[in-house]
N, C-alpha and C positions, 0 to 999 in steps of 0.2 A: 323683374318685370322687363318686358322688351322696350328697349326704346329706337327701333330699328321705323322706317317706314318705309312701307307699308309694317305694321307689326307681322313677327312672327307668330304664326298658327303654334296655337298650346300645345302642351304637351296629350293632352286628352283629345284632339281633333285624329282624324282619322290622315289627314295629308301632315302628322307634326314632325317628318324629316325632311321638310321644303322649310326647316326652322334652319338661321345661320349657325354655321360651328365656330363654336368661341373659343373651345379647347379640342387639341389635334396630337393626339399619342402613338403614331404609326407603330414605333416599337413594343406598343401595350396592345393594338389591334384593336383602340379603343377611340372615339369624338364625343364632347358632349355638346347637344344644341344649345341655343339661346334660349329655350322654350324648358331646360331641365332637360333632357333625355338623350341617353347616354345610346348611343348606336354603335355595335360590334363590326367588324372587319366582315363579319358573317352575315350580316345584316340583320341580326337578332337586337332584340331592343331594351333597357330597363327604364321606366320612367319614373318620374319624381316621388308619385304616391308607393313603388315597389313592384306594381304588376310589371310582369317580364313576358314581352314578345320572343318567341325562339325564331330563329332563319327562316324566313319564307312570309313571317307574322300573318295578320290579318288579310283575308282575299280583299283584294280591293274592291271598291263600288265599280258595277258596270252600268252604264248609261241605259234608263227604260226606252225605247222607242214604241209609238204608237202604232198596231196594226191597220 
């Protein structure tokens, strides 16, 4: 559990590499967050529960604007 504050964003939130890194492996090409998830050099993702983001993961959300 995070005891950061503001808390870190979970690992299931869609913003969870804005999570602190706790551990720092440069020579493995590897971080894991505060939040459980493990971010590659590639920027590919493995998170706590096993689902794996590859390079590029999820589009991010784009802001609706009203016409």
């Amino acid at each position: 559990m995070c005891r950061h504050q503001p808390p870190c964003p979970s690992a299931d939130r869609i913003d969870r590499g804005a999570a602190r890194t706790v551990e720092f492996h440069p020579e493995q090409g590897w971080s894991r967050l505060c939040n459980g998830a493990i971010v590659f050099d590639d920027l590919g993702q493995l998170l706590p529960d096993g689902r794996i983001f590859p390079p590029g993961g999820p589009a991010p959300r784009q802001l609706l604007t009203a016409v």
